[in-house]
C-alpha positions in Angstrom: 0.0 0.0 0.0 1.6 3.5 -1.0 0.2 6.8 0.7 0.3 8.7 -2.6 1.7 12.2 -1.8 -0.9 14.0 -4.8 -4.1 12.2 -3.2 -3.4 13.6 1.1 -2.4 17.2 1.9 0.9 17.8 0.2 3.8 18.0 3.0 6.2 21.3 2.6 9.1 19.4 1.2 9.9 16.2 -0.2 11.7 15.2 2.4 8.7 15.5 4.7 6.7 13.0 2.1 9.7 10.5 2.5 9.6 10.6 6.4 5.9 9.5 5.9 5.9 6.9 3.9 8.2 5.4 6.0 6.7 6.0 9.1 3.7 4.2 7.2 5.3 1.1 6.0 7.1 1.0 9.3 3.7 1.1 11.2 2.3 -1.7 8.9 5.3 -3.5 9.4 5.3 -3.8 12.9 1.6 -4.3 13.7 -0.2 -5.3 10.7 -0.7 -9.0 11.8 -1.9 -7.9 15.3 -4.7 -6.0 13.8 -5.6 -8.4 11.3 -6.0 -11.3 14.1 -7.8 -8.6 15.6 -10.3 -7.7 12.6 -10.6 -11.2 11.8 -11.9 -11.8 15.1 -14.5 -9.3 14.4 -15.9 -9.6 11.0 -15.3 -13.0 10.4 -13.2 -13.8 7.4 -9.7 -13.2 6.2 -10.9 -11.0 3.2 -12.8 -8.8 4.9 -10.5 -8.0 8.0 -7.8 -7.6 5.0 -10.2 -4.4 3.8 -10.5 -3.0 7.0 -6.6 -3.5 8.2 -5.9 -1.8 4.4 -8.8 0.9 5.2 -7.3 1.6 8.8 -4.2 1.9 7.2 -5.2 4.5 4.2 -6.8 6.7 7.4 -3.3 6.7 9.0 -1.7 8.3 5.5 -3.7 10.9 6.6 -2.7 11.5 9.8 0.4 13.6 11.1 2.9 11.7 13.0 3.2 13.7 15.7 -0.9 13.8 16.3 -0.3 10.3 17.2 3.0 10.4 19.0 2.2 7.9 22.1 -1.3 6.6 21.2 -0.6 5.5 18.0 -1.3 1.6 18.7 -4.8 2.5 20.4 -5.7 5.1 17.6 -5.0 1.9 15.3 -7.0 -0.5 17.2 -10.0 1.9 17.4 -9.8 2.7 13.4 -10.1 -1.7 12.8 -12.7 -1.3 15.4 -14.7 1.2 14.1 -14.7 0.1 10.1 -15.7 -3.6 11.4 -18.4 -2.3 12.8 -19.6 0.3 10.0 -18.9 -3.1 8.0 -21.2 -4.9 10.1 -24.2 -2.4 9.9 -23.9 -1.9 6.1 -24.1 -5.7 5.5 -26.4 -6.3 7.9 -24.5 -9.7 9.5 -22.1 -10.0 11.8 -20.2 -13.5 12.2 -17.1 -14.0 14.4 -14.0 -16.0 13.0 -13.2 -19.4 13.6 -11.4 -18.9 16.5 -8.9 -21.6 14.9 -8.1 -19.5 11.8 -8.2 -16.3 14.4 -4.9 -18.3 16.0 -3.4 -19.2 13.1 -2.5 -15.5 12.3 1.2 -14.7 12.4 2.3 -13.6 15.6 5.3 -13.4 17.9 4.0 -16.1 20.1 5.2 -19.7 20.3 3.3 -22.0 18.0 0.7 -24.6 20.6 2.3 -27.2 18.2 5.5 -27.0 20.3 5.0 -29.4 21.9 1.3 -31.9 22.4 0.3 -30.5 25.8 0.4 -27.0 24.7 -2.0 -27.6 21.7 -4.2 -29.9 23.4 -4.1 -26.9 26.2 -4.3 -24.4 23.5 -7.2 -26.0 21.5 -9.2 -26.4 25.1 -8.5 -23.0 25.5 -9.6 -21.5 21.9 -12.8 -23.5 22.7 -13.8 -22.5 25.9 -13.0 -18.8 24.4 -15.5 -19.0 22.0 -18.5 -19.4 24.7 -17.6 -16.5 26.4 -19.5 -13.5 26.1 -19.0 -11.4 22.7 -17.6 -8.4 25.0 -15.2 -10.9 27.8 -13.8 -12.4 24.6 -13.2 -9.2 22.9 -11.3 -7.7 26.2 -9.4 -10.9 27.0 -8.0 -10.8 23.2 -7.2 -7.3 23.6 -5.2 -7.7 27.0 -4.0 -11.3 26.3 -3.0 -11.3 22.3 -2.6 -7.5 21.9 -0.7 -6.5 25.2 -3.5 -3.5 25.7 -3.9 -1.5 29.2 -6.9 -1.7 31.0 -6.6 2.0 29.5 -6.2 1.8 26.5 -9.1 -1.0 26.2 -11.5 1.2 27.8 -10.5 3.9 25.2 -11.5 1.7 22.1 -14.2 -0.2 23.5 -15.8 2.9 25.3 -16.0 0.9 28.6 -14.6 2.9 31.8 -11.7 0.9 33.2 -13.6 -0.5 35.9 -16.3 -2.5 33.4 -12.9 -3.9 31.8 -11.8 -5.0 34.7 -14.5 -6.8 35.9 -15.2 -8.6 32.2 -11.5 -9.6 32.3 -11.5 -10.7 36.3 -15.4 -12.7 35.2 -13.7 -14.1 31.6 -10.0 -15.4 33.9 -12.4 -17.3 36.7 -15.1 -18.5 33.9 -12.5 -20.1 32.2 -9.8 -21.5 35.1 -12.8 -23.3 36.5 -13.5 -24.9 33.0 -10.1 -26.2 33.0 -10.2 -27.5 36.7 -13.0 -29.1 35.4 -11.4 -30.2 32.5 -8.2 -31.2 34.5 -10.2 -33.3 36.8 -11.7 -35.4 34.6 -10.4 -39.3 34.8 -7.3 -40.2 32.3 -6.5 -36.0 31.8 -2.8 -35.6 32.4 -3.3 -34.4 35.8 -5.2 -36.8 37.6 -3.4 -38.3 40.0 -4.7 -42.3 38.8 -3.3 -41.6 35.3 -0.4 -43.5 34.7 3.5 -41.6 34.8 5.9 -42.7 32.0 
């Protein structure tokens, strides 16, 4: 994607119009697939989060760098957010990803297929995330994938701090007692009558 100098406001000097662009391409490089996990999470399909990572970013050649100096990451976040949801009220439908294709998004994390505990533990997981509540999986993603602040959560979901709080605190109990319960049942790796190797 190029931010074509002739289509935003023309910066004062060329050298202005390189700084940019590069502040641009640096921005997609560095959180691109973070808000595509993110948009896929919230529209559905890998097409359509692609459109709205790509519209997010077209809004951000418009921006001046230094308008977004030390919010830049929340700003981003709120931009995906708001064009899924203009997305959603145009087409009328709103389905949520597979929350299997949602993890197989690049990422810095370490694959689940590591090792066969951690998928098994990540597959349990991925499941038990998609019963939760549309808004406790939404702020669990954004603390847990995305690295957000209670803060900068409440800014792009319009919660207060508090409300985000309690969704994540009710999301963390509603799922550790799923996997006690999980973890309890006969043959699982830690019951104490299944055999050691």
């Amino acid at each position: 994607m190029e931010c074509g100098n002739t289509v935003m406001n023309p910066p004062s000097s060329s050298s202005q119009a390189d700084e940019r662009v590069e502040w641009v391409r640096a921005t997609m490089e560095r959180h691109e697939a973070e808000l595509l996990r993110y948009a896929l999470s919230l529209v559905g399909d890998l097409p359509s989060a692609e459109d709205v990572v790509q519209d997010a970013f077209f809004k951000l050649c418009k921006q001046e760098p230094a308008s977004l100096r030390g919010h830049l990451v929340p700003w981003l976040f709120t931009v995906v957010r708001n064009q899924a949801l203009d997305r959603h009220r145009r087409e009328s439908r709103w389905s949520r990803a597979s929350e299997a294709e949602a993890a197989g998004m690049p990422g810095d994390s370490p694959s689940p297929s590591e090792s066969v505990e951690a998928r098994d533990d990540a597959s349990h997981l991925r499941t038990m995330l998609a019963t939760l509540p549309p808004n406790q999986r939404e702020v669990v993603r954004l603390k847990f994938q995305n690295q957000m602040s209670y803060r900068e959560i409440s800014q792009l979901t319009r919660l207060t701090e508090t409300n985000v709080g309690f969704l994540l605190h009710t999301a963390i109990k509603t799922l550790r007692r799923r996997f006690d319960r999980l973890d309890a049942r006969p043959g699982s790796p830690t019951d104490p009558s299944t055999p050691r190797p």
